[in-house]
C-alpha positions in Angstrom: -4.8 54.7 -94.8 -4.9 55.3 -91.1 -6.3 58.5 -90.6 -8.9 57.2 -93.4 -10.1 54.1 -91.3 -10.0 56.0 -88.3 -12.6 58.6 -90.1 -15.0 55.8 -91.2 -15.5 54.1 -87.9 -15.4 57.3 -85.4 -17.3 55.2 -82.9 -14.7 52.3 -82.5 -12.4 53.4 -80.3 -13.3 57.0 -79.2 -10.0 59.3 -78.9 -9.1 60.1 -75.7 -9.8 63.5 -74.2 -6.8 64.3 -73.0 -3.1 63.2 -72.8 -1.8 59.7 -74.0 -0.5 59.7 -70.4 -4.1 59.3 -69.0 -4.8 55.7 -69.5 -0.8 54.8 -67.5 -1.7 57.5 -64.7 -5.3 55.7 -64.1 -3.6 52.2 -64.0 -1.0 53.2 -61.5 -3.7 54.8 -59.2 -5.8 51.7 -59.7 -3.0 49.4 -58.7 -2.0 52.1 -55.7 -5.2 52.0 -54.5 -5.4 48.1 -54.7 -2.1 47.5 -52.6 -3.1 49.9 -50.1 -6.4 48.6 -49.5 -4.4 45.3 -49.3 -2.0 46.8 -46.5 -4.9 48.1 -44.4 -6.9 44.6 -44.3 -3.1 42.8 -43.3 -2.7 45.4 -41.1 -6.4 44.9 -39.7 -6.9 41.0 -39.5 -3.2 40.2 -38.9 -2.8 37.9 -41.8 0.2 38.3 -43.1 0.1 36.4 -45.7 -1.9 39.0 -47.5 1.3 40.7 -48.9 3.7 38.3 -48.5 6.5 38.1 -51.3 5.4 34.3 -51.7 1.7 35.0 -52.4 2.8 37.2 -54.8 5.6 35.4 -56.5 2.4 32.4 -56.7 0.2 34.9 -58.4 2.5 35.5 -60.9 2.3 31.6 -61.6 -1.2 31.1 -61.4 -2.1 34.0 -62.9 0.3 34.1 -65.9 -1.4 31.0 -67.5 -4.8 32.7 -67.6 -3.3 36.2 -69.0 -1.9 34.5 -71.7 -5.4 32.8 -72.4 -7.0 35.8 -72.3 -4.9 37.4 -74.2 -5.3 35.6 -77.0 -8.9 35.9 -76.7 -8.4 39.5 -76.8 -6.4 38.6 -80.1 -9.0 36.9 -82.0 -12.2 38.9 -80.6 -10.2 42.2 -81.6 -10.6 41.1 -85.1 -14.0 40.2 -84.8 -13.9 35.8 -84.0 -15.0 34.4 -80.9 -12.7 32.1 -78.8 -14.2 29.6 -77.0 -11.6 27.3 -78.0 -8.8 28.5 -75.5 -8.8 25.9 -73.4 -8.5 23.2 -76.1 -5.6 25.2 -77.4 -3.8 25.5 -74.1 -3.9 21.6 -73.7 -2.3 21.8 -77.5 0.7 24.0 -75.8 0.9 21.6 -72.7 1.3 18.6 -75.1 3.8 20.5 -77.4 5.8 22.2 -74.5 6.6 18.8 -72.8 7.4 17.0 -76.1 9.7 19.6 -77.7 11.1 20.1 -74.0 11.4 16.3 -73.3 12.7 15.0 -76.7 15.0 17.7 -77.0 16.4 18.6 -73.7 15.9 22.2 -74.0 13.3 24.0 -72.7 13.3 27.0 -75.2 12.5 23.9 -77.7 9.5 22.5 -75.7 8.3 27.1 -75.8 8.7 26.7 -79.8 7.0 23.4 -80.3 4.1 24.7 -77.6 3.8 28.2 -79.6 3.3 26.2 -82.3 0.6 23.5 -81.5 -1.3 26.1 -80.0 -1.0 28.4 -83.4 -1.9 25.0 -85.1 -4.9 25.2 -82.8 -6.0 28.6 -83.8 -5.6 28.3 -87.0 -7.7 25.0 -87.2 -10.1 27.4 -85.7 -9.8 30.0 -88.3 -10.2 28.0 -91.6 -13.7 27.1 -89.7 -15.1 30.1 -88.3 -13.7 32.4 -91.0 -12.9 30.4 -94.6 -16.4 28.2 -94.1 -18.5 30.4 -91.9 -19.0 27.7 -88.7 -20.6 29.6 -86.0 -17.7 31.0 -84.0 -19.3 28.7 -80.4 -19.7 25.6 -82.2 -16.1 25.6 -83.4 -14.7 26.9 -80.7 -16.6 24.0 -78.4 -15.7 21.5 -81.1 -11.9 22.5 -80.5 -12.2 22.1 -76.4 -13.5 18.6 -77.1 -11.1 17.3 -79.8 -7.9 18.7 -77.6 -7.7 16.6 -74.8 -8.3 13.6 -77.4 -5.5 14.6 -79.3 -3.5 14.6 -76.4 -3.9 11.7 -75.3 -3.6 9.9 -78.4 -0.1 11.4 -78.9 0.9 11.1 -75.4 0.3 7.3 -76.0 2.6 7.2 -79.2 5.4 9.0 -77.8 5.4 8.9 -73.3 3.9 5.6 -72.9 7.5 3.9 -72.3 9.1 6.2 -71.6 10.7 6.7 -67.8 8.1 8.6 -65.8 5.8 8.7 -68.7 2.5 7.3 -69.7 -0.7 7.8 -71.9 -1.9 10.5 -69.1 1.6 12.1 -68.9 4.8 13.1 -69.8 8.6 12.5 -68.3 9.9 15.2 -66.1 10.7 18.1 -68.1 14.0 20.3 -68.2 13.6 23.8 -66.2 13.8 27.1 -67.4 16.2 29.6 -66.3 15.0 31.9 -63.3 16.4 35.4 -63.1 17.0 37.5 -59.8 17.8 40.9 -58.6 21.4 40.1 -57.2 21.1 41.2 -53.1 18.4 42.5 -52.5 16.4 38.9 -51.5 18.3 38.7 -48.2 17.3 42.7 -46.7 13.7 42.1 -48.2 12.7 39.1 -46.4 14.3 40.8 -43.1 12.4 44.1 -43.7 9.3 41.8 -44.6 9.4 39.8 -41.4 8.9 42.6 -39.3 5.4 43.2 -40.0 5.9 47.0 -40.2 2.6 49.0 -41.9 3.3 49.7 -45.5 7.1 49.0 -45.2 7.1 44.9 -44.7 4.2 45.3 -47.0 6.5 46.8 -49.8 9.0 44.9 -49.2 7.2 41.9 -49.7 5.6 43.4 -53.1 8.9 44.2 -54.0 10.6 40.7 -53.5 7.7 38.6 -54.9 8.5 40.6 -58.3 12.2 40.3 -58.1 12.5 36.9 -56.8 13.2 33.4 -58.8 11.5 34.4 -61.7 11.4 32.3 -64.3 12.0 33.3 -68.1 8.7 32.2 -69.3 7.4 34.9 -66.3 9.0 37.6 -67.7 8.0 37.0 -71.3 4.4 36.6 -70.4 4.6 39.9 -68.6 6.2 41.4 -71.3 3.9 40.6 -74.1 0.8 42.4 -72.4 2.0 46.0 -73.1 3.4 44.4 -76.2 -0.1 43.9 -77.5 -1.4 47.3 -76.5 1.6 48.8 -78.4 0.9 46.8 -81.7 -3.0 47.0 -81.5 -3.6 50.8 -80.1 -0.1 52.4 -81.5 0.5 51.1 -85.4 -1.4 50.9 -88.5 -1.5 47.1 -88.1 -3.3 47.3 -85.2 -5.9 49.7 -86.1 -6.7 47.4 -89.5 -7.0 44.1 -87.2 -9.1 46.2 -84.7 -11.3 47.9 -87.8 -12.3 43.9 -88.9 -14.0 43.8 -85.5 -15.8 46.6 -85.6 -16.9 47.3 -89.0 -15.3 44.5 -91.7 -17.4 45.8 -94.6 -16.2 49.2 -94.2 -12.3 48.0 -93.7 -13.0 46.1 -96.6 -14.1 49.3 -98.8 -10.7 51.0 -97.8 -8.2 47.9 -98.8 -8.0 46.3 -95.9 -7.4 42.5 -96.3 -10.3 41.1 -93.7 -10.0 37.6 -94.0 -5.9 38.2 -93.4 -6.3 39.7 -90.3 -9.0 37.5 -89.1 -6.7 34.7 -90.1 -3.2 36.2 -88.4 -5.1 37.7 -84.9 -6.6 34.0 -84.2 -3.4 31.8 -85.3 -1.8 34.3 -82.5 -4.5 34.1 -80.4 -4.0 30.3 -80.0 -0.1 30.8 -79.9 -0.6 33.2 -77.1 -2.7 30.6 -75.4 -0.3 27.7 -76.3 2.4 29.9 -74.4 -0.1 29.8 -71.2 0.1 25.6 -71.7 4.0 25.7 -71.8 3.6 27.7 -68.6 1.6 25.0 -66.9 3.8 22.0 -68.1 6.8 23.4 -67.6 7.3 26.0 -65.1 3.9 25.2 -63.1 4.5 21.6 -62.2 7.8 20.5 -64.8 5.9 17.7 -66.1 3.1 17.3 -68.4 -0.2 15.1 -67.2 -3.6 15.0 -68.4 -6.6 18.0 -67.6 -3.7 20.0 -65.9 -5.5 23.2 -67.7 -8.3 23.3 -65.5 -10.6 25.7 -67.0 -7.9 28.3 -66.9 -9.0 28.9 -70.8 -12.5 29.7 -69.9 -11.5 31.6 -66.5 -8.7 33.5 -69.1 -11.9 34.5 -71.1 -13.9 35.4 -68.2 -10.7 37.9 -67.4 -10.9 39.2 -71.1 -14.6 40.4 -70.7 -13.5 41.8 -66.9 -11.2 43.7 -68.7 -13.4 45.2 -71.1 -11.5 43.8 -74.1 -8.4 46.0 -73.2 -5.3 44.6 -72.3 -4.8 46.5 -69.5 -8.3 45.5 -68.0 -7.3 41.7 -68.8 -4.1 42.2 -66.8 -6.0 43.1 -63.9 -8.8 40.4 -64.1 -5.7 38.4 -64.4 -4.0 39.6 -61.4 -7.6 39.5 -59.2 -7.8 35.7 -60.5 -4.4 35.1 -59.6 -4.5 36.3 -56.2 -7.3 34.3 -54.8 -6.5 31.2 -56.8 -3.0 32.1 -54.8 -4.1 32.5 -50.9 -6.1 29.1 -51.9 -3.4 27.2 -53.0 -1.0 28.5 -50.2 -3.5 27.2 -48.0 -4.4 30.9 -46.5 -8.0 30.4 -45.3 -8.0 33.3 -42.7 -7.1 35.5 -45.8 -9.0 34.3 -47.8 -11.8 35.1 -45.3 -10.4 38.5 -44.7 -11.5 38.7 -48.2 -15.2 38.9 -47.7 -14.4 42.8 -45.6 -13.3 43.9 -48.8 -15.8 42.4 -51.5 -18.5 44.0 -48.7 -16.7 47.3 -48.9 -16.7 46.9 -52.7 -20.2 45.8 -52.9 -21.1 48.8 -50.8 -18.5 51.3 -53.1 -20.7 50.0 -56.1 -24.0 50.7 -54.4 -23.6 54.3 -54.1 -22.0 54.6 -57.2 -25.5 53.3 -59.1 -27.0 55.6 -56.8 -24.9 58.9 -57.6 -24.8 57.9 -61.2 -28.6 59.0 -60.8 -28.1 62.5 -60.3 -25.9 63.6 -63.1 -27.3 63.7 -66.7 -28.1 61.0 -69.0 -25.3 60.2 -71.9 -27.4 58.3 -74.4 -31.1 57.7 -75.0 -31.1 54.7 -73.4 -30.6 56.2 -69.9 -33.2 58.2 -70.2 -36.7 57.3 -68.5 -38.5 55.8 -65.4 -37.0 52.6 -66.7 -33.4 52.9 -66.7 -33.4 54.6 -63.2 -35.3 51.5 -61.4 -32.9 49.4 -63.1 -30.1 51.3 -61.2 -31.8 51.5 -58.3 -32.5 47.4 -58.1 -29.2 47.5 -58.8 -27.9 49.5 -55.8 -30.3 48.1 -53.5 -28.8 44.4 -54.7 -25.4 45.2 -54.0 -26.0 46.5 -50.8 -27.8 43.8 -49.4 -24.9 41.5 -50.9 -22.6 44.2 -49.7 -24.0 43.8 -45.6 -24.9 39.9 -45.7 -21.0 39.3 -46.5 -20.1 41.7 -43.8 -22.3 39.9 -41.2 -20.8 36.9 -42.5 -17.3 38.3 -42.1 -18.2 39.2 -38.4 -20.4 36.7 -37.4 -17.1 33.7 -38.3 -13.8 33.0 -37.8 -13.3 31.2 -41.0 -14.9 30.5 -44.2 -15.8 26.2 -45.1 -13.2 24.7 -47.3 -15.5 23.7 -50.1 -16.1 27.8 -50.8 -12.0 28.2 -50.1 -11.5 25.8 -52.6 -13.6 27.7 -55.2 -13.0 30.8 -54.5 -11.1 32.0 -57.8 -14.0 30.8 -59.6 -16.4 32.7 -57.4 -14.4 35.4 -57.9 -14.8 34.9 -61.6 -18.5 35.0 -61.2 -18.7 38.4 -59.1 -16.4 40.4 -60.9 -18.2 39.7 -64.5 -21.8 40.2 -62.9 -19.9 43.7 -61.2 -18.3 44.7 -64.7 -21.3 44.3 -66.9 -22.9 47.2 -67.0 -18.9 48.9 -68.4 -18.6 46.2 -71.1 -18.7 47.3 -74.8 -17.3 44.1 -76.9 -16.2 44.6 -80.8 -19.3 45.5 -82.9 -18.7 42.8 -85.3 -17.4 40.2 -82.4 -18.6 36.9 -83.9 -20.6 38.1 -87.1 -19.9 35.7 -90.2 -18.0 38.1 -92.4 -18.2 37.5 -96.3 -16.2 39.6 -98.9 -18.4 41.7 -100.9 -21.9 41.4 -98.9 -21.8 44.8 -97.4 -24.7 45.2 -94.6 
């Protein structure tokens, strides 16, 4: 059944040219080459906290919440429905995480009862997009508005009264676990306060992953190359991925389309549930009202980054994180230390439009006058961008706190417009699918 689907739909997921090994060794240089540009500007601009151990133990909270949202769009666009709805379905896992938490006392209750809402969520979004064909945006939309309605309607029937509670928000909430490597906080925060190049800077890296952890943390982490092992490395996966790219052909070989639509979105809203639970309960310990934030829409803006691969979310994820991080720690000289390197990287993607003129065209569409005045405007864009940031950068000591404030959202916005001309979504990504009306 496999090998058959794979045959059908060659141009899916092309098969990779060499080892399985490729895809791990390209990650690891991409986060190597990350961390050291990292050390360089600390070791440059003097801010340290750059690669401190608590900017990276805070992007690991901030940024957990909008992996799990994005990786629950990746969930439901795999199979071919659009998402919109994550943000409504992470204020149904905020709601669920504190009462389940709250009226039980456990916190692994308040995870169940938030995995649930936010399935409940999902598969509300399901029965309209894919039982009664309601365009995937309009449900998704209708989903972000009814949630925070919801919320507040049951926050009223079961907080309001309650000691610390209210319509707006929940009692304080009990804690999950956190998990440590035993002896080695101590020596890392030494070795880290002594600014040495690359060695504080490791050490840092090294005690912000290590470090008060919490439980939640380590099964978000977890499920991301969890999901690239079920939906790149088993037969399940390549029959949910096959409804996204060609149902009417997965159809014709047995697959059960309206199934796996059905199971990828109910996990796709679990999976952004989860994010809520993080939020409630780990983020701040209590539930209150609009504490999502846009995180939904920013973890769909990391899914796109990412090029609809888990791997690629996780480090949209991470970049999100980061900034969202130096902001919140109150870092503005990092976060103007910043601008060096979107300059360098405006510049690095400048010349690579420019050398990507000299090799041969892949496809038809490259070829002409056309394409190569595209890449040219392109080029000559980024490296205007590229030198007013630097002049910027140069000509200031620090950057206003309204654009500080913002800045994971600008980030957001730079990245995508940067990634765009990589991105190649599901084929069938938010077609109405109907049994039997092959195309």
């Amino acid at each position: 059944m496999s090998s058959t689907l794979a045959e059908a739909m060659p141009a899916a997921e092309p098969a990779p040219a060499r080892t399985a090994r490729r895809p791990l060794v390209r990650v690891l240089i991409a986060l190597a080459a990350v961390f050291g540009v990292l050390v360089l500007l600390r070791a440059i601009t003097g801010e340290n906290t750059i690669t401190s151990g608590g900017t990276v133990s805070t992007t690991l909270a901030l940024g957990l919440p909008i992996g799990m949202a994005a990786l629950g769009g990746l969930w439901a666009e795999r199979a071919g429905v659009v998402n919109i709805g994550l943000e409504g379905m992470m204020i149904f896992g905020t709601w669920g995480g504190a009462f389940g938490a709250y009226f039980s006392g456990n916190p692994w209750m308040g995870l169940l009862m938030g995995l649930l809402m936010g399935a409940l969520g999902g598969l509300l979004h399901a029965v309209a997009t894919v039982t009664f064909g309601v365009d995937h945006i309009v449900s998704g939309v209708a989903i972000n508005i009814l949630a925070p309605g919801v919320a507040r309607y049951l926050s009223s029937m079961f907080f309001l009264g309650e000691e610390g509670g209210g319509a707006t928000q929940s009692p304080p909430l009990p804690e999950f676990p956190t998990v440590s490597v035993p002896g080695i906080a101590g020596p890392l925060r030494d070795l880290e306060d002594r600014h040495w190049f690359l060695l504080s800077d490791l050490a840092g890296l090294v005690r912000g992953l290590t470090t008060d952890l919490s439980a939640l943390t380590i099964i978000g982490l977890a499920l991301i190359p969890l999901t690239y092992v079920l939906l790149w490395r088993t037969a399940f996966g390549l029959r949910l991925r096959s409804c996204g790219e060609n149902p009417y052909a997965a159809e014709s070989l047995g697959v059960k389309v309206y199934r796996m639509k059905y199971v990828a979105v109910t996990v796709s809203g679990a999976l952004a549930g989860l994010g809520g639970v993080f939020l409630a309960m780990v983020g701040t310990h209590q539930y209150q009202e609009n504490q999502t934030g846009g995180r939904g829409f920013i973890g769909l803006a990391a899914m796109i980054f990412g090029n609809w691969r888990p791997g690629g979310l996780a480090a949209g994820t991470g970049l999100f994180g980061y900034t969202d991080a130096l902001q919140q720690r109150g870092a503005t000289g990092a976060v103007h230390a910043l601008l060096l390197v979107v300059a360098v990287a405006l510049f690095a993607f400048a010349a690579w439009r420019l050398l990507a003129l000299r090799r041969a065209p892949a496809t038809p569409a490259e070829v002409g006058d056309g394409h190569r005045r595209s890449r040219i405007y392109q080029a000559v864009a980024a490296a205007v961008a590229g030198a007013l940031l630097l002049a910027w950068y140069l000509l200031t000591d620090e950057l206003p706190k309204e654009i500080v404030t913002y800045s994971p959202h600008i980030t957001t916005l730079l990245v995508l417009s940067l990634a765009s001309q990589r991105l190649r979504m599901p084929a069938a990504d938010g077609l109405r699918y109907r049994k039997g009306e092959a195309r």
